[in-house]
C-alpha positions as CSV (number, residue, x, y, z in Angstrom):
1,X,-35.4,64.4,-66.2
2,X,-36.2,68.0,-67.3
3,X,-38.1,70.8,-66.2
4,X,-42.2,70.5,-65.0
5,X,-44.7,69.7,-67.4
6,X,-47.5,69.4,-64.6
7,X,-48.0,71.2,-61.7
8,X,-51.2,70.7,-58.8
9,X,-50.8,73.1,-55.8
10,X,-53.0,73.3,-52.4
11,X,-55.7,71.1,-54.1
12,X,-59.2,70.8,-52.3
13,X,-62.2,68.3,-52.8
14,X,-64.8,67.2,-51.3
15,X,-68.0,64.6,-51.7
16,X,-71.3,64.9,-49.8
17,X,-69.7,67.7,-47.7
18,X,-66.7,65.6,-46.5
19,X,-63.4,66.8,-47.5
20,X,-61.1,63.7,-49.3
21,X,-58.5,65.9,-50.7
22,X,-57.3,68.2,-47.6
23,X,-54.7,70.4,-49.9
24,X,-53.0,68.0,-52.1
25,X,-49.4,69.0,-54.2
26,X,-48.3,66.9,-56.8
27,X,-45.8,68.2,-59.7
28,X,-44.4,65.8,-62.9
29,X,-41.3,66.7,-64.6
30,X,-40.8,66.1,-68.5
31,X,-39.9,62.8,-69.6
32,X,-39.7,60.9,-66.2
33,X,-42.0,58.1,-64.8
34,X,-43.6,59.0,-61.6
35,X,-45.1,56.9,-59.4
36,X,-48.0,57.7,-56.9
37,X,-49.2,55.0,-53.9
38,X,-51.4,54.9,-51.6
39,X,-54.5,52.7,-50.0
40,X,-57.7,52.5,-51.5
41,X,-59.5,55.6,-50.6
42,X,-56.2,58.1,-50.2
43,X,-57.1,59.9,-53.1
44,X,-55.3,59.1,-56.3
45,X,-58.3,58.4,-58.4
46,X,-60.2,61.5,-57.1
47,X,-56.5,63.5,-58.3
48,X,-56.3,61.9,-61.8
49,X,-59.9,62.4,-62.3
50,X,-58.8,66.3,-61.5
51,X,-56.3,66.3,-64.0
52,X,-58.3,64.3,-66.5
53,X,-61.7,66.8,-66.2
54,X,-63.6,64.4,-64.3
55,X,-64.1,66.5,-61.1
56,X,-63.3,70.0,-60.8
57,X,-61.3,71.4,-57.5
58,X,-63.3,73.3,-54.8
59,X,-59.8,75.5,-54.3
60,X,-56.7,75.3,-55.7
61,X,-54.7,75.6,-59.1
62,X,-53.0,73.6,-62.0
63,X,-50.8,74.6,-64.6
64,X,-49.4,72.5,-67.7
65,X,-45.6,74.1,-68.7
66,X,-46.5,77.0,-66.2
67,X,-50.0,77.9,-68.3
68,X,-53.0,77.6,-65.8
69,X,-55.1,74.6,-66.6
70,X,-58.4,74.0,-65.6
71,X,-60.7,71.1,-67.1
72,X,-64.5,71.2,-67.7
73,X,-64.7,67.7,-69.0
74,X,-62.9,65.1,-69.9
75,X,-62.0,65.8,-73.7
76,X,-60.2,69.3,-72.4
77,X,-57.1,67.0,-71.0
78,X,-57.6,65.0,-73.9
79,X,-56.3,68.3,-75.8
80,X,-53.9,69.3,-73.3
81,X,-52.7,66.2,-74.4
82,X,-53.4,63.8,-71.4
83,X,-54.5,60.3,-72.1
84,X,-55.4,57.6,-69.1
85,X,-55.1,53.8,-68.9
86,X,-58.0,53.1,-66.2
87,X,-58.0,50.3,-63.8
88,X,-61.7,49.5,-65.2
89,X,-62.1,49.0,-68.9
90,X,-63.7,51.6,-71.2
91,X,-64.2,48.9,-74.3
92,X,-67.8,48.0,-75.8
93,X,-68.0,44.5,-75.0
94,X,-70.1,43.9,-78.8
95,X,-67.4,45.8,-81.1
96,X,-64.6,44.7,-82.2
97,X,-60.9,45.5,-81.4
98,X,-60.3,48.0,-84.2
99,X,-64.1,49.6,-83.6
100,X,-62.4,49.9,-79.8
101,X,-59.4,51.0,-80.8
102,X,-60.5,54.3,-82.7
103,X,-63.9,54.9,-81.2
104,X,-63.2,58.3,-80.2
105,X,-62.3,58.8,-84.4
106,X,-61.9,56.4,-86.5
107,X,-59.7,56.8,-90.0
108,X,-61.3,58.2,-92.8
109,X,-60.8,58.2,-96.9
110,X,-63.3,60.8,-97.9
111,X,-66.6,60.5,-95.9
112,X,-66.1,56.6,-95.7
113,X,-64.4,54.6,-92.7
114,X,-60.8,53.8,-94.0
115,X,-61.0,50.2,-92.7
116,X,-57.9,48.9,-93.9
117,X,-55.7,52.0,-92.2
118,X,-57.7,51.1,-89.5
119,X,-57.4,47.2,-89.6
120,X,-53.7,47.6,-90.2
121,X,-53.1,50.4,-87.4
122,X,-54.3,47.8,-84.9
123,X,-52.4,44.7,-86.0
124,X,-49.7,46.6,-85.6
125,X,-50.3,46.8,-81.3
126,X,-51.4,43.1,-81.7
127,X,-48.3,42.5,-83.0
128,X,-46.5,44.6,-80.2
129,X,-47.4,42.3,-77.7
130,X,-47.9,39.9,-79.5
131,X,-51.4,38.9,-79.2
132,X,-53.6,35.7,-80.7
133,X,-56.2,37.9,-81.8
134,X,-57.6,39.5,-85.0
135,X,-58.5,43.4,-85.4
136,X,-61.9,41.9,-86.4
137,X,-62.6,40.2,-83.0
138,X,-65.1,41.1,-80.7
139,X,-64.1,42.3,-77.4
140,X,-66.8,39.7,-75.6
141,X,-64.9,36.7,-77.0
142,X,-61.5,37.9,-75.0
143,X,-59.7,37.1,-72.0
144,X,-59.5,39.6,-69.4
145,X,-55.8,40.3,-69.8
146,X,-56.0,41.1,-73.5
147,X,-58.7,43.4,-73.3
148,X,-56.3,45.4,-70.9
149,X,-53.5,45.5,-73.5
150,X,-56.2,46.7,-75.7
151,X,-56.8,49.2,-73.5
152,X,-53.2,50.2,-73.3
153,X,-53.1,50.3,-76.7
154,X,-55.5,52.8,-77.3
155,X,-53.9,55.5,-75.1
156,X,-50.7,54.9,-77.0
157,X,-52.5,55.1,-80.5
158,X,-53.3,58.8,-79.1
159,X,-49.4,59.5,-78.7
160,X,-49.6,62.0,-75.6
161,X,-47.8,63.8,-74.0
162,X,-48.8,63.1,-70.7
163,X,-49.9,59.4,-70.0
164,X,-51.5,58.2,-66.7
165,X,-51.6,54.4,-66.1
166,X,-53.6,53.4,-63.3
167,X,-53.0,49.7,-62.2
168,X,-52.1,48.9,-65.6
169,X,-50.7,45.4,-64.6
170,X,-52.9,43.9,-62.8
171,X,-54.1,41.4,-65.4
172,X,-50.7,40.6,-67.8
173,X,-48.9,38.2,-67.6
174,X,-45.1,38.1,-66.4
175,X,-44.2,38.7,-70.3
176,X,-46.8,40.9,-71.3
177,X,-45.7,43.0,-68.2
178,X,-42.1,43.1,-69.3
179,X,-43.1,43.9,-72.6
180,X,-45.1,47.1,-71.4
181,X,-42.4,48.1,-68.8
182,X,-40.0,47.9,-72.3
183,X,-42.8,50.5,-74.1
184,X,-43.4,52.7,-70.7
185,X,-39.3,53.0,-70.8
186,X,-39.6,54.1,-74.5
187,X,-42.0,56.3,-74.3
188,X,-39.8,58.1,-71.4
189,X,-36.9,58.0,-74.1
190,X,-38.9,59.7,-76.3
191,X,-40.0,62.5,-73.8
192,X,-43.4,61.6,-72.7
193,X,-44.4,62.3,-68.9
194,X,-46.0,58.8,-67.6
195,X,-47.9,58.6,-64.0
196,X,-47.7,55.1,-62.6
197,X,-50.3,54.2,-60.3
198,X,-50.3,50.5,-58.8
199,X,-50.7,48.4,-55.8
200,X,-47.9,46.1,-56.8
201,X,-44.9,47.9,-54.6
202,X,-42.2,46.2,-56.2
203,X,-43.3,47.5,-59.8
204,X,-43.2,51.1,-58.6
205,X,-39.4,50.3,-57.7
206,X,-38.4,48.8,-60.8
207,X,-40.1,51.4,-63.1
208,X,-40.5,54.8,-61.1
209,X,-38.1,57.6,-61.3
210,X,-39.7,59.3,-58.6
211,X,-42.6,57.9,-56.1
212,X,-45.1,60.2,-54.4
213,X,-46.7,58.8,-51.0
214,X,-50.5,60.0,-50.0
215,X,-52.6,59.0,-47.7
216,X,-55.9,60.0,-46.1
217,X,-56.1,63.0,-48.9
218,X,-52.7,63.9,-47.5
219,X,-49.5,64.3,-49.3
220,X,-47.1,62.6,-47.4
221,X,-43.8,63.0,-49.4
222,X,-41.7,62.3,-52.5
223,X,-38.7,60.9,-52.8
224,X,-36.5,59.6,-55.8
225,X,-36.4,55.9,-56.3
226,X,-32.7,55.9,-54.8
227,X,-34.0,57.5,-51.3
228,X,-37.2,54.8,-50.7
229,X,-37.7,51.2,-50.3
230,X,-40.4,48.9,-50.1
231,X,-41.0,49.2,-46.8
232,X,-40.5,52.9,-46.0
233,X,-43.0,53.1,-48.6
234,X,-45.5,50.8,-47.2
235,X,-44.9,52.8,-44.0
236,X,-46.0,55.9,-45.4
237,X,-48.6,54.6,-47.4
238,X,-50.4,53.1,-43.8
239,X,-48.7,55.6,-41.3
240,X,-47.4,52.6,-39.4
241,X,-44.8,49.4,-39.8
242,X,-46.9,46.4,-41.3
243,X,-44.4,43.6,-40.3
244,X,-46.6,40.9,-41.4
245,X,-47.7,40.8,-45.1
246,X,-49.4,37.0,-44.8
247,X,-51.7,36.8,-41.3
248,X,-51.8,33.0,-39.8
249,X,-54.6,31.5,-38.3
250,X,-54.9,28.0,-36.4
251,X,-57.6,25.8,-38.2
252,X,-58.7,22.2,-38.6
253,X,-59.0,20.9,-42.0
254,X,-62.6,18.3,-42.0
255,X,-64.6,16.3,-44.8
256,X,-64.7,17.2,-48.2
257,X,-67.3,20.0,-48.7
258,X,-66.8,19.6,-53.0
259,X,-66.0,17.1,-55.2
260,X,-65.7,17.5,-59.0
261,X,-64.7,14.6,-60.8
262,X,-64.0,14.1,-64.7
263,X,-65.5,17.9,-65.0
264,X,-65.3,19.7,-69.0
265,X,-66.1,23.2,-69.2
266,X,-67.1,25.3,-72.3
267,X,-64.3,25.5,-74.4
268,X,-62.5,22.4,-73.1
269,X,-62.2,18.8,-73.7
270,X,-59.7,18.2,-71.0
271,X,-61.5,16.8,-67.7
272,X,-60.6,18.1,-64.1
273,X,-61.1,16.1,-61.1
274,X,-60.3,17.8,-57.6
275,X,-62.0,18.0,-53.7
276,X,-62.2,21.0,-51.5
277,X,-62.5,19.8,-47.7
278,X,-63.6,21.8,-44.6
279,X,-61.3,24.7,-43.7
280,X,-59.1,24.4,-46.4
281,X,-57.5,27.3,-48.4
282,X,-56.3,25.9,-52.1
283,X,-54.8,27.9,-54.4
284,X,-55.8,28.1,-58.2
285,X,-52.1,29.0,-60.5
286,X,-51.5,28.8,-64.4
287,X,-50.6,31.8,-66.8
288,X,-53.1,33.6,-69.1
289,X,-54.9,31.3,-71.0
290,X,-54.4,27.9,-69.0
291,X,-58.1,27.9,-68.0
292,X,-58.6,29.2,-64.3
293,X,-61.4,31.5,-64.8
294,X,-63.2,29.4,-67.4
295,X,-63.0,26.6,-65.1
296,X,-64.8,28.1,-61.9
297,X,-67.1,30.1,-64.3
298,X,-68.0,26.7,-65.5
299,X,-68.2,25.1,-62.2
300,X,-70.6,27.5,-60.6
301,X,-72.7,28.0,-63.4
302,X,-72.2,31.0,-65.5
303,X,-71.0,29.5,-68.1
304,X,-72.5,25.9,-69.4
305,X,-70.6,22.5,-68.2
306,X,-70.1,20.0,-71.1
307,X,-69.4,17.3,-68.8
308,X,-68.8,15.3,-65.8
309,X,-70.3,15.6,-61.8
310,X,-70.5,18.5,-58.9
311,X,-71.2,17.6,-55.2
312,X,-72.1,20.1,-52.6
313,X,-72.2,18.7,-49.2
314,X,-72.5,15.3,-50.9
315,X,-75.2,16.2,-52.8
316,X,-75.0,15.8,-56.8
317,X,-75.6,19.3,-58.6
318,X,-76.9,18.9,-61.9
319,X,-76.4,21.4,-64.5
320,X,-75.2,24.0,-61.5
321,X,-76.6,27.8,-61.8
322,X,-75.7,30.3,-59.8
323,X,-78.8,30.2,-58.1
324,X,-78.3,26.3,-57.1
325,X,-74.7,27.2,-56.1
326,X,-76.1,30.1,-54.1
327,X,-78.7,27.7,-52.1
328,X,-75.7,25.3,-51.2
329,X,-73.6,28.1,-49.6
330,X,-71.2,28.3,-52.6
331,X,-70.2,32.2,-53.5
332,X,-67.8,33.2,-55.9
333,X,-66.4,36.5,-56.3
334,X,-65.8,37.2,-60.4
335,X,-62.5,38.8,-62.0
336,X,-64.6,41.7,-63.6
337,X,-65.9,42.9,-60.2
338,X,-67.4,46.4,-62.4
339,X,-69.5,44.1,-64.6
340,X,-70.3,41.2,-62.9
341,X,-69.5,41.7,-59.1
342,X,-71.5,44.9,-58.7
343,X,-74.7,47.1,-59.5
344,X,-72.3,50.3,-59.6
345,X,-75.6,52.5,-60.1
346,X,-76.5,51.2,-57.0
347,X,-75.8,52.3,-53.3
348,X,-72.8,50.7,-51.2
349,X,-75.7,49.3,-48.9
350,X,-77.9,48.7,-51.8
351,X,-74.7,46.1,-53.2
352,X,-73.4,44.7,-49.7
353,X,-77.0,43.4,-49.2
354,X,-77.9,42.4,-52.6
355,X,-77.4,38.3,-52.0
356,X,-78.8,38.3,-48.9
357,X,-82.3,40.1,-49.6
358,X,-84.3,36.8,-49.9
359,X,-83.4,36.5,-45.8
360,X,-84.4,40.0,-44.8
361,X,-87.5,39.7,-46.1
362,X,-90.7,39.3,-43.9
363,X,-94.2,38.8,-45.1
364,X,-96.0,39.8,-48.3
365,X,-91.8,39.7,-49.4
366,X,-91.5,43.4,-47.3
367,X,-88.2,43.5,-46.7
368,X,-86.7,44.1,-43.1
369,X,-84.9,47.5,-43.4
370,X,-84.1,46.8,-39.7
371,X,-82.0,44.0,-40.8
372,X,-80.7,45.2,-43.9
373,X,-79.9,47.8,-42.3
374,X,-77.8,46.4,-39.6
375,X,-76.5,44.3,-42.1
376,X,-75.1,46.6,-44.3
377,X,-73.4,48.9,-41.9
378,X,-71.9,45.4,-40.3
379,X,-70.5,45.0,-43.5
380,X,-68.9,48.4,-44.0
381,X,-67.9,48.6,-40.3
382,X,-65.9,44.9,-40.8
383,X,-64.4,45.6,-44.4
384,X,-63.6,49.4,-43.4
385,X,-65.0,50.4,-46.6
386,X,-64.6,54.6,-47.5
387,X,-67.5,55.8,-48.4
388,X,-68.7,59.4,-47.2
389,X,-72.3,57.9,-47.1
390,X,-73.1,54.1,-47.7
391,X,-76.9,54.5,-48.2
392,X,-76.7,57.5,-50.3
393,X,-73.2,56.9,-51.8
394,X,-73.1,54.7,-55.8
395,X,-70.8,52.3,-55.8
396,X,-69.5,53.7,-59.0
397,X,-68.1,56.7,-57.0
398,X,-65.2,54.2,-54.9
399,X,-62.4,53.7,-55.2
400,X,-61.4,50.3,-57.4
401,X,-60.2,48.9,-53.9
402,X,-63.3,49.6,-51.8
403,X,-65.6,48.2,-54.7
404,X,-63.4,45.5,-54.1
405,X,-64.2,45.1,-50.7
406,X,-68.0,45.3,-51.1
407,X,-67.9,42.8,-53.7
408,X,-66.2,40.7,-50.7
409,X,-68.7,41.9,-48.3
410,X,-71.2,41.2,-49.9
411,X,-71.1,37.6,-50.2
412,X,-69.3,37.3,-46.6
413,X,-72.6,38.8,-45.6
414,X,-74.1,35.1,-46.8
415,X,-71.9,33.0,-44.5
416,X,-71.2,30.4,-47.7
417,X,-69.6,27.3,-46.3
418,X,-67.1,27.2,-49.9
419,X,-65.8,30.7,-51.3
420,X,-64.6,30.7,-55.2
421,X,-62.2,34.3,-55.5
422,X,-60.8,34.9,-58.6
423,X,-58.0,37.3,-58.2
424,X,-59.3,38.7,-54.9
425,X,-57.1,41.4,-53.6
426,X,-56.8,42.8,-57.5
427,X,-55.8,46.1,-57.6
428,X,-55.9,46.6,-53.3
429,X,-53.6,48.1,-51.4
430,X,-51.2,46.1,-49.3
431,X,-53.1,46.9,-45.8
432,X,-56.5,46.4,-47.2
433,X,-54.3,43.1,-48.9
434,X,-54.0,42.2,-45.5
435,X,-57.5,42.6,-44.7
436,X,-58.8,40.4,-47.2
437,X,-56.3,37.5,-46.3
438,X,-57.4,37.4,-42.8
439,X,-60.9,37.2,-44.0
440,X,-60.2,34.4,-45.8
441,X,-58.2,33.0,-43.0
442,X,-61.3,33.5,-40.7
443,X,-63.4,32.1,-43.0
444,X,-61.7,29.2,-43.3
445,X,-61.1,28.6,-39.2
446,X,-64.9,28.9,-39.2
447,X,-64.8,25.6,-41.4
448,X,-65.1,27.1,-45.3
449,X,-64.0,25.6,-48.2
450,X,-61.8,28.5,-50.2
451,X,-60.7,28.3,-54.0
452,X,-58.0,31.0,-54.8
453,X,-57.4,32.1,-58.1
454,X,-54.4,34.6,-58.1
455,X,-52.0,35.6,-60.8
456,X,-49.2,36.3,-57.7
457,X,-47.8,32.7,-56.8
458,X,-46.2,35.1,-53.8
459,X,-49.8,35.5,-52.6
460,X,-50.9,32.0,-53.2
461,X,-48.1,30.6,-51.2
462,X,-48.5,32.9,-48.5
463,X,-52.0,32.3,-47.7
464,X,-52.4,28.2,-49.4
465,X,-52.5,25.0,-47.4
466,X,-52.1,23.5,-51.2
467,X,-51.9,24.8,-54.7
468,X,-53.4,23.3,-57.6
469,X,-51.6,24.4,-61.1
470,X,-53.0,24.2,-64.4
471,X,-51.7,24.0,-67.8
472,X,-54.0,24.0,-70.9
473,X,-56.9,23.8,-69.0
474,X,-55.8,20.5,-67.1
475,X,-54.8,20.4,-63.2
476,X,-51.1,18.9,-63.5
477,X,-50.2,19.7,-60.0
478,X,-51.5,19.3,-56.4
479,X,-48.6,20.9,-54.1
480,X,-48.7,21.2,-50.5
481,X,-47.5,23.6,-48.2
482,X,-44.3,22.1,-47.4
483,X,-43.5,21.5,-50.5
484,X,-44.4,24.6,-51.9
485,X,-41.6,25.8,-54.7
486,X,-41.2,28.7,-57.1
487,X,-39.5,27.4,-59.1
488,X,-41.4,23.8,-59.4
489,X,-44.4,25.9,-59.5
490,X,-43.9,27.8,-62.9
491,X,-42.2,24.9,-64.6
492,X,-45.4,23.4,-64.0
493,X,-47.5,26.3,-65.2
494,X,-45.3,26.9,-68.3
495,X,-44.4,22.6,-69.6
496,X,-47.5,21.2,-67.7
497,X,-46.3,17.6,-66.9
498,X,-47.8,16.0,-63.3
499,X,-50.9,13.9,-63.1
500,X,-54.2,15.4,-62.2
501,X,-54.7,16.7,-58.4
């Protein structure tokens, strides 16, 4: 590692007049990978906003190679040379991957668009990692984890010298995750500075060179990779010893709440038959691609079924909608919490009430703000979401792990008797990881159906009474607890093989 590149000394900042950074320091050397942990709400996205122009500091200085630097908007770091991989996507949903890829200035020959650099320039990161997509595709038509290789691609198009990934893993696959740990590593080779932000402990290990600890706007420490483990880190990161990663809870498992037999979702001619009973927790495994998402998107409506039957509490569900699913105490929290799980120009109450609103409402559809109200600050109170001020605060303005946990409060707030979560606890810290399992483990000793999706088999078989695996968008494995195998697990995920569960 070589001398500092970046430098942030006795940083201040505050929101709505309370203080969240209380005098952060924070230095990166030249050509090393730092990491920087925390929980949700310590402060890491308020400092990379800092350093990216986002927010400016109420006191305090930066300097880049000992030069002050001080950002009035984001396209100043974008000079100084500073590029970000957020945790949310920044991609137009309606253009295609190359239109993505050089939005901010796209090739020219003369005063035309040079389509064909620009056509080729992309192929050549969908070759990288080796992606089934065109340069001409839309960005709609992709899978979650693609469109966050896309956006990793983009940032390395811009070849930086300082590169900031924020939870860049969160939705790749075991191989595309290697492959980006190969290009992080080469870019280090080749002298660019790289901040690693994630909630996934073991990748900090593996990659970092150094690790930085805050918590509560506080810096806690640094220490090289050789000086830490996971668990000194976790202890910093919480300020005490979290000896429990998994909670247990003692619960009866009843009826069968849902059936779905001989079910064929959009894009699919392979049919899926499985039950959910009463106080059951079933885990949902296969790699990118095998089908999970589609399926429950499918199953609760958002998508159209092409075949097959639903019951809810016996009763058949024809054509199910999210509304129908909603009346028969069925929630689902989405992958894309930004887009689909929240209103982020809306208020943290205005979103942890939001499905509820039909029961608050008295007559002449007034609602009861007594109610609402009570509900909302229940919700924050139970889900210890950060927020200076929930009635006054946007959504938008959380961290990704507290709009997590209103997305999660927000439909606990509707007591459903069967819970769809598709990669719950993505991108949350390991205490408020904890959180969220022993609300599911309430929810299910309270007699609720819950259907995991998770792309960590370490979480599924920490928290599953079963797991169901799927292959090319067909279940071929129903494993219970005891016989619950790592190994077993991805052989089914990767060769398929066992009869539907």
């Amino acid at each position: 590692m070589g001398e500092t590149l970046l430098t942030m000394k006795d940083i201040v900042k505050s929101f709505y007049g309370v203080e969240v950074l209380h005098g952060i320091g924070f230095d990166l050397k030249k050509g090393e990978i730092h990491g920087l942990v925390g929980e949700n709400g310590a402060g890491k996205s308020t400092m990379m906003s800092i350093i990216g122009g986002v927010y400016s500091v109420d006191s305090g200085t930066m300097s880049i190679e000992g030069s002050p630097y001080k950002p009035l908007m984001p396209q100043d770091a974008t000079k100084a040379g500073i590029s970000f991989i957020h945790q949310e996507f920044s991609l137009f949903s309606t253009l295609s991957v190359a239109e993505n890829m050089f939005i901010d200035g796209f090739p020219r020959k003369g005063l035309m668009i040079d389509k064909r650099n620009m056509f080729d320039r992309t192929q050549t990161y969908i070759d990288l990692f080796q992606l089934d997509i065109s340069p001409k595709a839309t960005i709609e038509t992709l899978p979650i984890g693609v469109r966050q290789i896309l956006e990793i691609s983009k940032a390395l198009e811009k070849q930086s010298t300082i590169m900031i990934f924020d939870e860049p893993t969160t939705s790749l696959s075991a191989k595309e995750k290697v492959k980006l740990f190969d290009i992080i590593r080469k870019l280090k080779s080749d002298g660019v500075s790289i901040i690693f932000i994630s909630h996934i402990l073991d990748d900090v290990l593996e990659l970092c060179d150094r690790i930085s600890v805050i918590r509560d706007g506080n810096s806690v420490g640094t220490c090289d990779k050789a000086d830490i483990d996971k668990y000194k880190m976790i202890q910093m990161m919480v300020g005490r010893e979290l000896n429990q990663v998994y909670p247990t809870i003692e619960k009866d498992i009843g009826e069968a709440l849902y059936e779905v037999n001989d079910f064929v979702c959009k894009g699919s001619d392979t049919p899926v038959s499985f039950k959910l009973y009463k106080g059951e927790i079933v885990g949902l495994f296969g790699l990118l691609g095998a089908g999970r998402t589609e399926l429950l998107r499918s199953l609760y409506g958002v998508d159209p079924m092409i075949s097959g039957a639903l019951k809810i509490h016996g009763d058949v569900i024809e054509k199910p909608n999210p509304r129908k699913c909603i009346d028969h105490g069925l929630a689902f929290i989405t992958e894309d919490r930004r887009n689909e799980g929240l209103i982020v120009t809306k208020t943290v109450t205005e979103n942890t009430v939001m499905v509820i609103l039909n029961r608050i409402l008295k007559l002449c559809s007034v609602v009861d703000r007594k109610r609402y109200k009570e509900t909302a600050d229940k919700m924050v109170k139970q889900f210890t979401i950060k927020t200076a001020n929930a009635d006054k605060q946007y959504v938008s303005h959380l961290s990704g792990g507290n709009q997590q946990k209103v997305v999660v409060s927000k439909w606990m707030a509707s007591e459903p008797d069967i819970f769809f979560m598709d990669e719950p606890t993505r991108g949350v810290d390991v205490g408020a990881k904890y959180e969220i399992y022993t609300y599911i483990n309430q929810q299910a000793a309270s007699g609720s159906a819950m259907l995991i999706v998770s792309s960590e088999m370490e979480e599924l078989m920490g928290i599953c009474d079963r797991i169901m695996v799927m292959h090319k968008n067909k279940i071929v494995s129903n494993i219970p607890k005891q016989d619950f195998d790592q190994e077993a697990i991805i052989k089914f995920a990767l060769e398929g093989g066992a009869a539907d569960g």
